[in-house]
C-alpha positions as CSV (number, residue, x, y, z in Angstrom):
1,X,25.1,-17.3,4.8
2,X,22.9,-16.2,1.7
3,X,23.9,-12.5,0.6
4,X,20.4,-11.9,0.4
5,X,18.8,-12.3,3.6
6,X,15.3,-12.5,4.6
7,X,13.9,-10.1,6.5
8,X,10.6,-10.2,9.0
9,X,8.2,-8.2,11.4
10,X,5.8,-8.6,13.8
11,X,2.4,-7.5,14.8
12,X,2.0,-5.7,17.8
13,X,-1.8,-5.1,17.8
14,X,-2.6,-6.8,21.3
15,X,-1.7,-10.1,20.4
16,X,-4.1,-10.9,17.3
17,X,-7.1,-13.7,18.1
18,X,-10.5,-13.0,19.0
19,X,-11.5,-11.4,22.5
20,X,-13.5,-14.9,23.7
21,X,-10.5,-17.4,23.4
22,X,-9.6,-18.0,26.5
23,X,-6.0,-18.4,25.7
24,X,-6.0,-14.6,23.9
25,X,-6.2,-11.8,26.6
26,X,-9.6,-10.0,26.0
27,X,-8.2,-6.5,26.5
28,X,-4.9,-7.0,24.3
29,X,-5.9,-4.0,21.7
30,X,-5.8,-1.9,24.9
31,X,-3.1,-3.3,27.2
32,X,0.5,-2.0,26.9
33,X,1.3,-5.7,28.3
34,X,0.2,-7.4,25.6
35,X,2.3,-5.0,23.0
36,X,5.1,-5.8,24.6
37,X,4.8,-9.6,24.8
38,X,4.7,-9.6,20.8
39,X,7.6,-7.2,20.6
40,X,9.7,-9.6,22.9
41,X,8.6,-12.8,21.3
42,X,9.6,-11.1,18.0
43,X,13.4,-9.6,19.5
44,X,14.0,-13.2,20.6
45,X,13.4,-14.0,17.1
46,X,15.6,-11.5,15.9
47,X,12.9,-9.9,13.6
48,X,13.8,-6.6,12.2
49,X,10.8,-4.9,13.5
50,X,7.3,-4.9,15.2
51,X,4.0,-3.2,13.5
52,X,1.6,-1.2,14.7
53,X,-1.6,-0.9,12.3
54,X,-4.0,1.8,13.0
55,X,-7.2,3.9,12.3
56,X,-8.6,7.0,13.6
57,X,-12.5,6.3,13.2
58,X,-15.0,4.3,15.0
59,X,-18.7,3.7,15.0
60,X,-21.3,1.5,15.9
61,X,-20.1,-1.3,13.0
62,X,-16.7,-1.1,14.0
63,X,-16.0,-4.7,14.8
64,X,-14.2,-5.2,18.1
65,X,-10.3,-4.9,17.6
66,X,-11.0,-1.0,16.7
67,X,-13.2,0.2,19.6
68,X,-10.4,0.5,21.8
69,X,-7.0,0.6,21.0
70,X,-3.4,1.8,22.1
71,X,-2.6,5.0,19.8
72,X,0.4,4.1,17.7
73,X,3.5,6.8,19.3
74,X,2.5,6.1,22.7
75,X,2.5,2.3,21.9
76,X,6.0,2.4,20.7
77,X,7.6,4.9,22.4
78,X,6.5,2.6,25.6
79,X,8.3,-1.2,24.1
80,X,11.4,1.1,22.9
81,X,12.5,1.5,26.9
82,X,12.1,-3.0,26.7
83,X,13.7,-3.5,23.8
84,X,17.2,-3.2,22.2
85,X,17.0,-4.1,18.4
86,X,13.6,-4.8,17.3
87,X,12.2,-2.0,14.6
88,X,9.8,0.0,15.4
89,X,6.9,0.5,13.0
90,X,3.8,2.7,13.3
91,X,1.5,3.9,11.1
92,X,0.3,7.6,10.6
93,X,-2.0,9.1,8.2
94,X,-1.1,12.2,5.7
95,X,-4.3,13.4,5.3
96,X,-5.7,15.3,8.0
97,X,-2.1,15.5,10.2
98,X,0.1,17.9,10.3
99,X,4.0,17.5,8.6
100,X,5.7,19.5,11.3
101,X,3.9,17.4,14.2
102,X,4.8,13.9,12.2
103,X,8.2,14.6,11.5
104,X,8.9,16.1,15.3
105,X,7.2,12.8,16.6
106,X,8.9,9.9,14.7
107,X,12.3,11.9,14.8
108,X,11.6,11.7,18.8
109,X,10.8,8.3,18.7
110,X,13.8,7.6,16.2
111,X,16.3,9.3,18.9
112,X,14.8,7.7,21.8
113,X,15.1,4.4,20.3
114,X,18.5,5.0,19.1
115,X,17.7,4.4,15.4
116,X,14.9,1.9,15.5
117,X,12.1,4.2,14.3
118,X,9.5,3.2,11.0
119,X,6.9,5.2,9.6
120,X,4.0,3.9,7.7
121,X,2.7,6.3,5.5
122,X,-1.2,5.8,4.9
123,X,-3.4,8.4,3.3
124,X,-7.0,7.8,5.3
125,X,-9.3,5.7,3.7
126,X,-12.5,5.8,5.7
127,X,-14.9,8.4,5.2
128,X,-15.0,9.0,9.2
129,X,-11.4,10.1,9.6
130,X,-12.0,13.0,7.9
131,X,-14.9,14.0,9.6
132,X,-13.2,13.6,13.3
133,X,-10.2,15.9,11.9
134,X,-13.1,18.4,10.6
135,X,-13.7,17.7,7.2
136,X,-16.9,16.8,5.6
137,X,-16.1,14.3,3.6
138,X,-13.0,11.9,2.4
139,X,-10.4,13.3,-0.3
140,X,-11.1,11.3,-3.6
141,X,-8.1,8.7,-4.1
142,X,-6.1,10.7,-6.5
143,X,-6.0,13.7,-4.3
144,X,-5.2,12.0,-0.9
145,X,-1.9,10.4,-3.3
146,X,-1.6,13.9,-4.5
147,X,-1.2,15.0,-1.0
148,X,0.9,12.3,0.5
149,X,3.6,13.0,-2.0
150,X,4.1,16.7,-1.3
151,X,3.8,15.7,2.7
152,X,6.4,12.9,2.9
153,X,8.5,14.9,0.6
154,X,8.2,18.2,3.3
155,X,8.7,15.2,6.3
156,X,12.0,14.0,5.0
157,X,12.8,18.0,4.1
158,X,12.7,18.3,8.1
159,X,14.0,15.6,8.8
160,X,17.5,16.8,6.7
161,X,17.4,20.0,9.5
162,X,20.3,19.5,10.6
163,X,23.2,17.7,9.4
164,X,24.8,14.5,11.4
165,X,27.2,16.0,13.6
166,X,25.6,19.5,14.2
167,X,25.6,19.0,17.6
168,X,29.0,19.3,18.9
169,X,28.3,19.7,22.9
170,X,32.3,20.5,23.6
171,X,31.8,21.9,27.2
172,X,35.8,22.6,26.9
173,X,35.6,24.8,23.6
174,X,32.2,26.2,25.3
175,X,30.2,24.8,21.2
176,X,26.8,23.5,21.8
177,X,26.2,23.1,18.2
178,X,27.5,24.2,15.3
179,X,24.7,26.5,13.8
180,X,26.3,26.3,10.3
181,X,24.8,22.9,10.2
182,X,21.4,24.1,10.6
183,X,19.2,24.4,7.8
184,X,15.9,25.7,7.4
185,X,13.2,23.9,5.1
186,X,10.7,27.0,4.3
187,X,8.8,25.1,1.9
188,X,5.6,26.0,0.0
189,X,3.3,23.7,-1.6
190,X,0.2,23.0,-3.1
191,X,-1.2,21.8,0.4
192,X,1.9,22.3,2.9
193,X,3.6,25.6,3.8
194,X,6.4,24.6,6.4
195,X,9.0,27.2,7.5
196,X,11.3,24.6,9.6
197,X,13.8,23.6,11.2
198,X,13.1,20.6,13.3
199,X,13.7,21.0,17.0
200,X,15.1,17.2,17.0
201,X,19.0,16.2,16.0
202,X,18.9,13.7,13.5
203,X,19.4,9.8,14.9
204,X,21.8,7.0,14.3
205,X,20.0,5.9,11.2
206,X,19.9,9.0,9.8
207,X,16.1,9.0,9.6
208,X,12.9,6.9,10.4
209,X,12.1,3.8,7.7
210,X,9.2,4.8,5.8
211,X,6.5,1.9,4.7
212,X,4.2,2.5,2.2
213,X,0.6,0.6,2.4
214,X,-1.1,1.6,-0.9
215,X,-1.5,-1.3,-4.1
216,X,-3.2,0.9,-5.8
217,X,-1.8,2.5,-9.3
218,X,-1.0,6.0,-7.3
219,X,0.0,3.9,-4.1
220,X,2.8,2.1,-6.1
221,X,4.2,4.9,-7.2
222,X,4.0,6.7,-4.4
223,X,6.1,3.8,-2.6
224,X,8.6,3.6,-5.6
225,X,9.5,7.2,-5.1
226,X,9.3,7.9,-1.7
227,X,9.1,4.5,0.5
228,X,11.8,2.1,2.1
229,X,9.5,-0.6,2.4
230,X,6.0,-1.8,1.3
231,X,3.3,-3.6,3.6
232,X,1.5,-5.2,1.1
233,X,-1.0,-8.5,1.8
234,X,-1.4,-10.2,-2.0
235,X,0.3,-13.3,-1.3
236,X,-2.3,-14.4,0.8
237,X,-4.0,-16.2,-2.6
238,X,-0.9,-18.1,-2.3
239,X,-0.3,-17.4,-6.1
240,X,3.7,-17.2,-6.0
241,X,3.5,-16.0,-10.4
242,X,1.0,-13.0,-8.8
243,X,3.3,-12.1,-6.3
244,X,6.5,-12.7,-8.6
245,X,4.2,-9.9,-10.9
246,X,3.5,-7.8,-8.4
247,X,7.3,-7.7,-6.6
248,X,9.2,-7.1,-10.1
249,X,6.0,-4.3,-11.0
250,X,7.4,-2.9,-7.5
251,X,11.1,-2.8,-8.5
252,X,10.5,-1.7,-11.8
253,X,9.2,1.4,-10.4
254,X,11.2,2.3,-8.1
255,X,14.5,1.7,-11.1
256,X,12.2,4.4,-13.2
257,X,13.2,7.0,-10.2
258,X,16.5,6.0,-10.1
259,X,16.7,3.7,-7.2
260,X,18.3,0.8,-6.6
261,X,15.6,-2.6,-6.7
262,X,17.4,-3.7,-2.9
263,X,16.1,0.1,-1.7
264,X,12.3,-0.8,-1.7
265,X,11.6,-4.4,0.5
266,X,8.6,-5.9,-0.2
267,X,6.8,-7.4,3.1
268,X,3.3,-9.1,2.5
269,X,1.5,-10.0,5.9
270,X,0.2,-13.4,6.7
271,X,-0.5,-15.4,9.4
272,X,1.5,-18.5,9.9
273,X,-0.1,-21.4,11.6
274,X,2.4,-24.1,12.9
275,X,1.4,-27.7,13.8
276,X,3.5,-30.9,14.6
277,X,1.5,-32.3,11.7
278,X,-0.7,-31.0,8.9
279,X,-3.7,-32.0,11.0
280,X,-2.8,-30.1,13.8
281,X,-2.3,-26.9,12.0
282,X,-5.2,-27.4,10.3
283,X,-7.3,-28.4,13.5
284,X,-5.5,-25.2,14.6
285,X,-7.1,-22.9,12.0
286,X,-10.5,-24.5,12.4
287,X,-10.3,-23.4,16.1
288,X,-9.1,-19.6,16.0
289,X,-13.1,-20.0,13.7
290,X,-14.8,-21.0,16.5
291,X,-15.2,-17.2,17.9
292,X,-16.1,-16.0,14.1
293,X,-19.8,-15.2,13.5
294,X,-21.1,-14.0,10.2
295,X,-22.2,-10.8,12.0
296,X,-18.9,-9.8,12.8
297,X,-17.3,-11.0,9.7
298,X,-20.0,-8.9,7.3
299,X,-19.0,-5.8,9.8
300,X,-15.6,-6.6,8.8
301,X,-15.5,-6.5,5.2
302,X,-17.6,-3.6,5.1
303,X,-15.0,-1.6,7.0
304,X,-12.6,-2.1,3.3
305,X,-16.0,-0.4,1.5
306,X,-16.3,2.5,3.9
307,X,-18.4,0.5,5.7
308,X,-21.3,-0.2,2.9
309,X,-24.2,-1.9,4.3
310,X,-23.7,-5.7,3.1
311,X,-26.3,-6.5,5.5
312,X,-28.6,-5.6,2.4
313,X,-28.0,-8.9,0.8
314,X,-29.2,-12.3,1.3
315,X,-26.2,-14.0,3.0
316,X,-26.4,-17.1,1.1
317,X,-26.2,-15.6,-2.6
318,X,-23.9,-14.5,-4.6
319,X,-23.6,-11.2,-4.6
320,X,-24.7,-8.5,-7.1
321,X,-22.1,-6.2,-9.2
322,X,-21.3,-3.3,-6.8
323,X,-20.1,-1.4,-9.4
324,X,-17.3,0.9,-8.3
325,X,-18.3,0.8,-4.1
326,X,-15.0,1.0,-2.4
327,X,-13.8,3.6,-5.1
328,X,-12.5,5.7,-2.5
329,X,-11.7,4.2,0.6
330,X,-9.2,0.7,0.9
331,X,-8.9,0.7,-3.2
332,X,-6.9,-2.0,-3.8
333,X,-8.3,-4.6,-0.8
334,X,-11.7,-3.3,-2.2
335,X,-11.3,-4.0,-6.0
336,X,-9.6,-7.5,-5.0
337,X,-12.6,-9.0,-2.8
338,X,-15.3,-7.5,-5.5
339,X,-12.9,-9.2,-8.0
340,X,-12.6,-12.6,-5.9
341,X,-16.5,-12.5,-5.2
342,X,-17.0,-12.2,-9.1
343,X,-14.5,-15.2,-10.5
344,X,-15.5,-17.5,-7.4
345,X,-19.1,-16.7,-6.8
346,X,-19.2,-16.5,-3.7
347,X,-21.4,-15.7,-1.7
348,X,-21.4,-12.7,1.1
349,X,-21.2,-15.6,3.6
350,X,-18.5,-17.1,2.3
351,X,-16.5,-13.3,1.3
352,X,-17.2,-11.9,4.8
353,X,-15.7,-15.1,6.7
354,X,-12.7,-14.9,4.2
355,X,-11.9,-11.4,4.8
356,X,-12.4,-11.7,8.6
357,X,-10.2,-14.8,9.1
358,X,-8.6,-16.2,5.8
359,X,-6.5,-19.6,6.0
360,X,-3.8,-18.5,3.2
361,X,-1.2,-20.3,2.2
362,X,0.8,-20.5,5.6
363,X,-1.0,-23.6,7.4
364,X,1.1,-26.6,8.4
365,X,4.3,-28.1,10.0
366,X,7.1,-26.5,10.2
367,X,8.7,-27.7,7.4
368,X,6.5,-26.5,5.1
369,X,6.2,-23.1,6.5
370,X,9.7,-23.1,5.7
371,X,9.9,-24.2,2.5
372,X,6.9,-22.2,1.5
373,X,9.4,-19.1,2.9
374,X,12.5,-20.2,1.1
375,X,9.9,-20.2,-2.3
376,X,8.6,-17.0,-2.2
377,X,11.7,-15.6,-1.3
378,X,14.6,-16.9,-3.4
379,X,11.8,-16.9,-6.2
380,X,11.6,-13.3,-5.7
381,X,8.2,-12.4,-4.8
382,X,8.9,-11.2,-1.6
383,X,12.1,-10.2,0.5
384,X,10.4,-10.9,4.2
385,X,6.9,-11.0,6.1
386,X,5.2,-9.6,8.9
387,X,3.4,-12.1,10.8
388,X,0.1,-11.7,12.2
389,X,-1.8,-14.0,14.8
390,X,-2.0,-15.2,18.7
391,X,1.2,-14.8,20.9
392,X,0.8,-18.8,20.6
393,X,1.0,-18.7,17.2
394,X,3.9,-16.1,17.4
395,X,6.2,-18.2,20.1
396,X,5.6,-21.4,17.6
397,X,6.9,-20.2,14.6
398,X,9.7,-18.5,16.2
399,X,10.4,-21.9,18.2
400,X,10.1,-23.8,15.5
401,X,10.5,-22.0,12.0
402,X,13.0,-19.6,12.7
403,X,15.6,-22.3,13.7
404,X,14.6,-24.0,9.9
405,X,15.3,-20.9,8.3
406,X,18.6,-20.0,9.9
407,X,20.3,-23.5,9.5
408,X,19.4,-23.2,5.7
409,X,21.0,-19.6,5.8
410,X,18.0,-17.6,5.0
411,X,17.8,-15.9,8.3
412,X,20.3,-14.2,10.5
413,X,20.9,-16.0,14.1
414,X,22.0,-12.9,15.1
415,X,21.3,-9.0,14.5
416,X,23.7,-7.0,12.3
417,X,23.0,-3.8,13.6
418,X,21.5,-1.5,16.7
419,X,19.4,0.1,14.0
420,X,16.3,-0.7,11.8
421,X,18.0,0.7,9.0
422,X,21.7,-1.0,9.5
423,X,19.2,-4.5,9.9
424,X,17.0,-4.3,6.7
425,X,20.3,-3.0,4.6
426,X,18.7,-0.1,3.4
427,X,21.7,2.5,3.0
428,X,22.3,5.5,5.1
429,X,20.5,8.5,3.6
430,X,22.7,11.2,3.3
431,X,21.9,14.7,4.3
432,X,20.7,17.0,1.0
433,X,23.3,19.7,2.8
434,X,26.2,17.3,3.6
435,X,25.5,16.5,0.0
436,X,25.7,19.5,-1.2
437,X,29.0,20.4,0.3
438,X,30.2,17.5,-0.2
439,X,29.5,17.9,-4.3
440,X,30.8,21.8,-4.3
């Protein structure tokens, strides 16, 4: 076996594909069912964790996978009672939630799952979030950064509350817990004033795996101080020297705080699409378009702008310079799909349809899936992938990639550990007080 080891995830969101196919269940963004048959396909495969994406803002563009959709807690709090290793990712915004209620909630789920527990730490970037947690308007980039630094930083204060083995629970000697080894955060902030201590004991893993989502300038850093793990989507160009740039930019950063280059895993998300033959995968692709019409697809890239009106513009012409639109919501997805639109010339036609179902670089037999695996990762531009698409597509990559990958000793055939952490080697994070004490 490799000492490096690749690591993967899974998407939970329903089962990905589009309502119509027959073969995709129609109410899979809203059916606990379908959660679950993603986070067992994924535990079979021995991937280190399943995904939950998420957004709190709908309106009359919202394209179909948002109007109704399993809340990200409940979600994973229900596939932790069916599962025994898989990771357990959701995501949660910093902008208009509360530290204390965060914390309390992913340090539950962290316990209840016996050390499986992931965070993914998004700062808002639609315009509508805001106004359903009464606000008028969005936070400007650099202050929604400016805030998710000082919040994760007062999450993982609360998270230190108590020290590992506070909680003694010697019915003979008549100790609960030992109170010494409580510690209270009473932090005050620019944005946050938090008095502490969290009601919840800390877990197996010592605390939850935080992702980071953000490519932008601030979303890096943010993610080199502060994150375990980046969900990032760049490799979909299928430009391995971009993503080589982009994963040693990543490690660089998080060396200039001190960290270790293994302590930050980069995790791009494709979708895979296995065939017996090249043809087959690509007949495949061509199918999951059939339920794709440019109506939905133009709703979908506007969602990455704040939902701009595209419908402004003659579908079948390039479009115009947008100037800075997308500023402030999905930055980084913005700026790249202006950027692509502007080298390529495409047209909105042709940007909407590859935003709302791109091919990527993932489409073939299962041999090349492999090998295109083996590339990015012993090439360094990524260390794993979370894998989008149909429970079809799911089942056949596990079925027939995963075995690939395991006999040429990238993979693990079977788990190393009952926790998230103890599977993506991330080391234990000590307790600042254990720390202290131990340093005195």
């Amino acid at each position: 076996m490799a000492e490096r080891q690749l690591k993967l995830g899974i998407f939970l969101q329903g089962g990905g594909g589009h309502w119509k196919d027959p073969d995709v269940r129609a109410d899979g963004a809203a059916n606990i069912a379908a959660y679950i048959e993603s986070a067992r396909i994924g535990e079979a495969g021995k991937f280190d964790f399943g995904f939950i994406a998420d957004s709190a803002f709908i309106s009359e563009d919202s394209t179909w996978p948002f109007l109704s959709r399993l809340e990200p807690m409940t979600a994973l709090a229900a596939i932790s009672s069916v599962t025994t290793h898989l990771g357990l990712v959701g995501t949660f915004t910093t902008s208009y939630s509360e530290p204390f209620t965060t914390a309390r909630q992913l340090a539950s789920l962290d316990v209840i799952s016996r050390g499986r527990a992931g965070w993914n730490a998004v700062t808002s970037a639609l315009e509508g979030v805001a106004r359903n947690h009464g606000h008028d308007k969005i936070h400007d980039h650099a202050l929604r950064y400016r805030i998710a630094h000082e919040y994760i930083e007062v999450v993982k204060g609360l998270w230190d509350s108590w020290e590992d083995d506070a909680f003694v629970r010697d019915r003979e000697r008549d100790v609960y817990v030992d109170l010494n080894k409580m510690h209270t955060l009473n932090h005050r902030g620019e944005f946050f004033s938090v008095q502490g201590p969290l009601n919840m004991e800390r877990s197996p893993q010592g605390r939850p795996i935080v992702f980071q989502a953000g490519a932008s300038e601030t979303g890096k850093e943010l993610a080199a101080k502060h994150a375990d793990a980046v969900f990032s989507t760049w490799t979909s160009t299928g430009d391995l020297e971009e993503a080589q740039n982009h994963y040693r930019d990543w490690k660089r950063r998080a060396a200039s705080y001190g960290r270790s280059s293994s302590e930050l895993l980069i995790f791009p998300a494709i979708e895979p699409i296995v065939g017996d033959t090249q043809e087959e995968a690509d007949a495949l692709y061509q199918k999951s378009l059939d339920y794709i019409d440019i109506d939905f697809a133009v709703k979908y890239l506007s969602r990455y702008f704040s939902f701009f009106d595209f419908s402004q513009f003659p579908l079948d012409e390039p479009l115009p310079d947008l100037g800075d639109v997308g500023k402030d919501s999905f930055k980084s997805t913005a700026e790249y799909y202006l950027r692509i639109a502007r080298e390529q010339k495409l047209t909105l036609r042709q940007l909407a349809l590859e935003a709302a179902n791109p091919k990527g670089d993932f489409v073939g037999t299962a041999e090349y899936i492999a090998d295109k695996f083996e590339t990015y990762f012993t090439g360094e531009a990524v260390d794993g992938f979370i894998l989008k698409g149909t429970h079809y597509n799911q089942r056949r990559f596990v079925e027939k990639v995963v075995p690939i990958l395991q006999e040429r000793g990238l993979f693990r055939k079977e788990y190393e550990s009952d926790t998230l952490r103890g599977n993506l080697g991330i080391p234990y994070p000590v307790n600042r007080y254990t720390e202290g004490k131990v340093l005195s």
